[in-house]
C-alpha positions as protocol buffer text, in pm:
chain_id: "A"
residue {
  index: 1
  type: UNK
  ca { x: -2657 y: -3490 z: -9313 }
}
residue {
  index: 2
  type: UNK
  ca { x: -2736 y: -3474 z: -9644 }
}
residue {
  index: 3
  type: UNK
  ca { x: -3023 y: -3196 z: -9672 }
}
residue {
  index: 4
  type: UNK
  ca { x: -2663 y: -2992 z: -9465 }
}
residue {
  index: 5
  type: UNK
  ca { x: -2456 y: -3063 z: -9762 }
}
residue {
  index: 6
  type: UNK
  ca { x: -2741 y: -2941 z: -9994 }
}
residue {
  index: 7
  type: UNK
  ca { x: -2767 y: -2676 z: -9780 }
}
residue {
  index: 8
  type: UNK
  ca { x: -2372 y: -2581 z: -9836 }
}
residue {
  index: 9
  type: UNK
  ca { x: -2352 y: -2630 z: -10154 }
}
residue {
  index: 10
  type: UNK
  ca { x: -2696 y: -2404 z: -10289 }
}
residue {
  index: 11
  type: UNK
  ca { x: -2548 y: -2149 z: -10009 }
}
residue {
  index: 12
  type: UNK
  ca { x: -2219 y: -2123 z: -10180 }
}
residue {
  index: 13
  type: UNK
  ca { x: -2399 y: -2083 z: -10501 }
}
residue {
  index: 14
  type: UNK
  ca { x: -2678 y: -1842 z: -10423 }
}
residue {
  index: 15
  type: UNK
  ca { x: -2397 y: -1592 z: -10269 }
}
residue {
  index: 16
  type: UNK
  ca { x: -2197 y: -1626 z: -10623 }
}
residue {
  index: 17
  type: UNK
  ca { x: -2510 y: -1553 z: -10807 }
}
residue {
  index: 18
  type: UNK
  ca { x: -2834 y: -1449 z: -10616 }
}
residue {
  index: 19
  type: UNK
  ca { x: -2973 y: -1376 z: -10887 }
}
residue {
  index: 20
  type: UNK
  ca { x: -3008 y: -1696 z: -11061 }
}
residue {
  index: 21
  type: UNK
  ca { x: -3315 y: -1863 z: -11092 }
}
residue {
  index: 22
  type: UNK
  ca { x: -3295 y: -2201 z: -10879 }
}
residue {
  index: 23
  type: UNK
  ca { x: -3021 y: -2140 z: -10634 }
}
residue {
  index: 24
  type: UNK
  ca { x: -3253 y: -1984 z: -10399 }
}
residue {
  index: 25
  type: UNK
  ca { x: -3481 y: -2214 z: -10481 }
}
residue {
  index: 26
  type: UNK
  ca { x: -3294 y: -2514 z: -10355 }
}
residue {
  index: 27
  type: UNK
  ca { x: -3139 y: -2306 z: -10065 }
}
residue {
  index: 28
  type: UNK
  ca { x: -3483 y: -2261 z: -9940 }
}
residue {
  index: 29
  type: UNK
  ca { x: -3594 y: -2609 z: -9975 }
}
residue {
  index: 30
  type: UNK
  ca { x: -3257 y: -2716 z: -9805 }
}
residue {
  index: 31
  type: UNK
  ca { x: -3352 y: -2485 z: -9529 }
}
residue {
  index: 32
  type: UNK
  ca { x: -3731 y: -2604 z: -9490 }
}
residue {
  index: 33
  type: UNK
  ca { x: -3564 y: -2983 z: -9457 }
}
residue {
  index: 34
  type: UNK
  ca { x: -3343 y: -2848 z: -9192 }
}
residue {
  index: 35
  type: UNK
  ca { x: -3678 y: -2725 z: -9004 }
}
residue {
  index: 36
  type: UNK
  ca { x: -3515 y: -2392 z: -9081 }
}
residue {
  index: 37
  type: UNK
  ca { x: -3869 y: -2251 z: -9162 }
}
residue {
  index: 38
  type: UNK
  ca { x: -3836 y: -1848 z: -9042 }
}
residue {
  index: 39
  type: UNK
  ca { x: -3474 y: -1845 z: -9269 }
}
residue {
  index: 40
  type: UNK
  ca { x: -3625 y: -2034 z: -9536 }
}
residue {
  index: 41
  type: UNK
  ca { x: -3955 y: -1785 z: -9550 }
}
residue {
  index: 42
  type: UNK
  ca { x: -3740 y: -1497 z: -9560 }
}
residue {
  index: 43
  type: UNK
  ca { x: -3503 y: -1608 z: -9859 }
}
residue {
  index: 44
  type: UNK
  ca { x: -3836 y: -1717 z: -10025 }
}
residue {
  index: 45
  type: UNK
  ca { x: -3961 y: -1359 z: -10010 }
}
residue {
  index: 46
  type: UNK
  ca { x: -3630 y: -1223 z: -10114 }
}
residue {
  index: 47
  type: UNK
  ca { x: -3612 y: -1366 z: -10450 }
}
residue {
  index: 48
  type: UNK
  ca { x: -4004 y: -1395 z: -10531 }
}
residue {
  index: 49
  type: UNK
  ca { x: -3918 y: -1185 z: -10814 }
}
residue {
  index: 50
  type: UNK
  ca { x: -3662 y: -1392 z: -10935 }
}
residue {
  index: 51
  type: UNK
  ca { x: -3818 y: -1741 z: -10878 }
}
residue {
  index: 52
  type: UNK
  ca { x: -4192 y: -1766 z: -10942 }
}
residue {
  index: 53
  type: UNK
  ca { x: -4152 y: -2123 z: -10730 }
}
residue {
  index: 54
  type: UNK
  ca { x: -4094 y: -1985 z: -10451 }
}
residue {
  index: 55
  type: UNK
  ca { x: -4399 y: -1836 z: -10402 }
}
residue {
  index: 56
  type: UNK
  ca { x: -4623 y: -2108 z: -10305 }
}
residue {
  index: 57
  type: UNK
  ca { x: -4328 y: -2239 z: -10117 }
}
residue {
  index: 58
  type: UNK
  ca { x: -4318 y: -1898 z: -9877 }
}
residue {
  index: 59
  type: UNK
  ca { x: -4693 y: -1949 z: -9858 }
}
residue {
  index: 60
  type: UNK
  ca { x: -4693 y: -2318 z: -9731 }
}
residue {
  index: 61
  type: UNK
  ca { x: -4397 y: -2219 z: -9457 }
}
residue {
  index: 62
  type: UNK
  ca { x: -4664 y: -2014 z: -9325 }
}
residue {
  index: 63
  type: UNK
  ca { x: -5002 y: -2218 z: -9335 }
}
residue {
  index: 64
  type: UNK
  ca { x: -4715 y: -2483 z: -9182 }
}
residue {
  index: 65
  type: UNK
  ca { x: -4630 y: -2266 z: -8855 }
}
residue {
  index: 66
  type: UNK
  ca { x: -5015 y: -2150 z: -8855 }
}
residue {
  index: 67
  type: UNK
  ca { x: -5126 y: -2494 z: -8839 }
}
residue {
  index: 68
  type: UNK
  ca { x: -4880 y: -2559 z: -8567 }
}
residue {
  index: 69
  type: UNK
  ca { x: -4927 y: -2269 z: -8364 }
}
residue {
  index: 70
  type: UNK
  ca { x: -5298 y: -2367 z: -8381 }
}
residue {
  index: 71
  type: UNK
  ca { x: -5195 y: -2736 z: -8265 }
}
residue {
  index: 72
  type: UNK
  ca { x: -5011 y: -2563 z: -7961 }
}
residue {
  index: 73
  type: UNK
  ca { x: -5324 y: -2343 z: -7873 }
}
residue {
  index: 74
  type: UNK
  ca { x: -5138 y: -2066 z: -7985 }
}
residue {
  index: 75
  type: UNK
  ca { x: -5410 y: -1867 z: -8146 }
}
residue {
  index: 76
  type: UNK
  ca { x: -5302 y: -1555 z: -8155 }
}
residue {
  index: 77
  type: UNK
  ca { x: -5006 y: -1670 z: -8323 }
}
residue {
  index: 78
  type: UNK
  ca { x: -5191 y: -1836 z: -8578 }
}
residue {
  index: 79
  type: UNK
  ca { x: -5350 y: -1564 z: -8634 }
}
residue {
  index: 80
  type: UNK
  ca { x: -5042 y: -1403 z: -8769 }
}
residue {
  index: 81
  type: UNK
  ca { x: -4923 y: -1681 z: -8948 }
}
residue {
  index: 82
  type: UNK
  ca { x: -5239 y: -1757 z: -9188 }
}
residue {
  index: 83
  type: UNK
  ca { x: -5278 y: -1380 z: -9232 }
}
residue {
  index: 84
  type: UNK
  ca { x: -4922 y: -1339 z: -9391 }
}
residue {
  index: 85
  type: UNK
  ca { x: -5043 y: -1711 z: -9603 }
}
residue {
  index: 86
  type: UNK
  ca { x: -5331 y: -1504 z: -9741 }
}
residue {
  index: 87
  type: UNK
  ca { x: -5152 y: -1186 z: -9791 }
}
residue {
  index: 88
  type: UNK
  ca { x: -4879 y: -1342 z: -9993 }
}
residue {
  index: 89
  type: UNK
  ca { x: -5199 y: -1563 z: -10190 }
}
residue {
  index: 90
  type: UNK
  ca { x: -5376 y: -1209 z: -10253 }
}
residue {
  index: 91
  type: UNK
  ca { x: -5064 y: -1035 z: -10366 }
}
residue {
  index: 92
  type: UNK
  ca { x: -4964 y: -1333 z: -10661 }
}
residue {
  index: 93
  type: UNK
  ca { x: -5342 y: -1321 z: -10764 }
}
Protein backbone atom coordinates (compact mmCIF):
# COMPACT_ATOMS: atom_id res chain seq x y z
CA UNK A 1 0.00 0.00 0.00
CA UNK A 2 2.50 2.20 0.70
CA UNK A 3 5.48 1.26 -1.80
CA UNK A 4 1.77 2.06 -4.44
CA UNK A 5 1.60 5.49 -3.11
CA UNK A 6 5.42 5.91 -3.59
CA UNK A 7 4.92 4.53 -6.67
CA UNK A 8 2.18 7.43 -7.62
CA UNK A 9 3.70 9.99 -6.36
CA UNK A 10 7.64 9.47 -8.07
CA UNK A 11 5.34 8.56 -11.29
CA UNK A 12 3.65 11.87 -11.25
CA UNK A 13 6.97 13.46 -10.77
CA UNK A 14 9.24 11.66 -13.18
CA UNK A 15 6.53 12.50 -16.11
CA UNK A 16 6.80 16.42 -14.98
CA UNK A 17 10.51 16.20 -15.10
CA UNK A 18 12.27 12.99 -16.44
CA UNK A 19 15.02 14.47 -16.41
CA UNK A 20 15.71 15.08 -12.87
CA UNK A 21 18.08 13.25 -11.04
CA UNK A 22 16.14 11.07 -8.31
CA UNK A 23 12.66 10.81 -9.62
CA UNK A 24 13.53 7.88 -11.62
CA UNK A 25 15.43 6.80 -9.09
CA UNK A 26 12.68 6.34 -6.59
CA UNK A 27 10.19 5.30 -9.38
CA UNK A 28 12.37 2.40 -9.99
CA UNK A 29 12.85 1.41 -6.48
CA UNK A 30 8.98 1.82 -6.01
CA UNK A 31 8.64 -0.51 -8.89
CA UNK A 32 11.30 -3.23 -7.68
CA UNK A 33 9.08 -3.21 -4.16
CA UNK A 34 6.06 -3.79 -6.22
CA UNK A 35 7.97 -7.00 -7.74
CA UNK A 36 7.66 -4.85 -10.84
CA UNK A 37 11.24 -6.00 -11.86
CA UNK A 38 11.02 -6.04 -16.07
CA UNK A 39 9.34 -2.14 -15.68
CA UNK A 40 11.70 -1.23 -13.12
CA UNK A 41 14.91 -2.58 -15.36
CA UNK A 42 13.72 -0.74 -18.22
CA UNK A 43 13.25 2.81 -16.50
CA UNK A 44 16.68 2.00 -14.89
CA UNK A 45 18.25 1.81 -18.34
CA UNK A 46 16.38 4.79 -19.54
CA UNK A 47 17.83 7.32 -17.32
CA UNK A 48 21.42 5.63 -16.68
CA UNK A 49 22.65 8.76 -18.04
CA UNK A 50 20.88 10.84 -15.84
CA UNK A 51 21.21 8.85 -12.55
CA UNK A 52 24.56 7.15 -11.99
CA UNK A 53 22.43 5.06 -9.07
CA UNK A 54 20.67 3.42 -11.13
CA UNK A 55 23.14 1.53 -12.56
CA UNK A 56 23.95 -1.02 -10.07
CA UNK A 57 20.27 -1.05 -9.40
CA UNK A 58 19.48 -2.29 -13.30
CA UNK A 59 22.32 -4.70 -12.70
CA UNK A 60 20.97 -6.37 -9.44
CA UNK A 61 17.22 -6.66 -11.20
CA UNK A 62 19.03 -8.88 -13.41
CA UNK A 63 21.47 -11.13 -11.27
CA UNK A 64 17.82 -11.16 -9.20
CA UNK A 65 15.71 -12.88 -12.15
CA UNK A 66 19.05 -14.90 -13.11
CA UNK A 67 19.25 -16.28 -9.77
CA UNK A 68 15.63 -17.14 -9.93
CA UNK A 69 15.40 -18.51 -13.21
CA UNK A 70 18.35 -20.70 -12.07
CA UNK A 71 16.21 -21.69 -8.83
CA UNK A 72 13.34 -22.72 -11.34
CA UNK A 73 15.80 -24.85 -13.56
CA UNK A 74 15.40 -22.38 -16.03
CA UNK A 75 18.85 -22.33 -17.45
CA UNK A 76 18.57 -21.06 -20.48
CA UNK A 77 16.89 -18.22 -19.08
CA UNK A 78 19.51 -17.56 -16.76
CA UNK A 79 21.60 -17.55 -19.19
CA UNK A 80 20.12 -14.40 -20.54
CA UNK A 81 19.65 -12.79 -17.46
CA UNK A 82 23.41 -12.85 -15.99
CA UNK A 83 24.64 -12.05 -19.51
CA UNK A 84 22.70 -8.64 -19.67
CA UNK A 85 24.19 -8.33 -15.48
CA UNK A 86 27.67 -8.53 -17.02
CA UNK A 87 27.05 -6.52 -20.05
CA UNK A 88 25.67 -3.62 -18.15
CA UNK A 89 28.97 -4.29 -15.39
CA UNK A 90 31.39 -4.19 -18.58
CA UNK A 91 29.78 -1.17 -20.12
CA UNK A 92 30.07 1.23 -16.55
CA UNK A 93 33.73 -0.12 -16.24
Amino acid sequence: EDYEKAYDEFHILYNRSPNTKGYAFGLVNSLIKLDRLDEAAELAAKNMEYDERLVPIERGIYLDKGNAANRDKKYHEAEIYFEKALEILNAKN
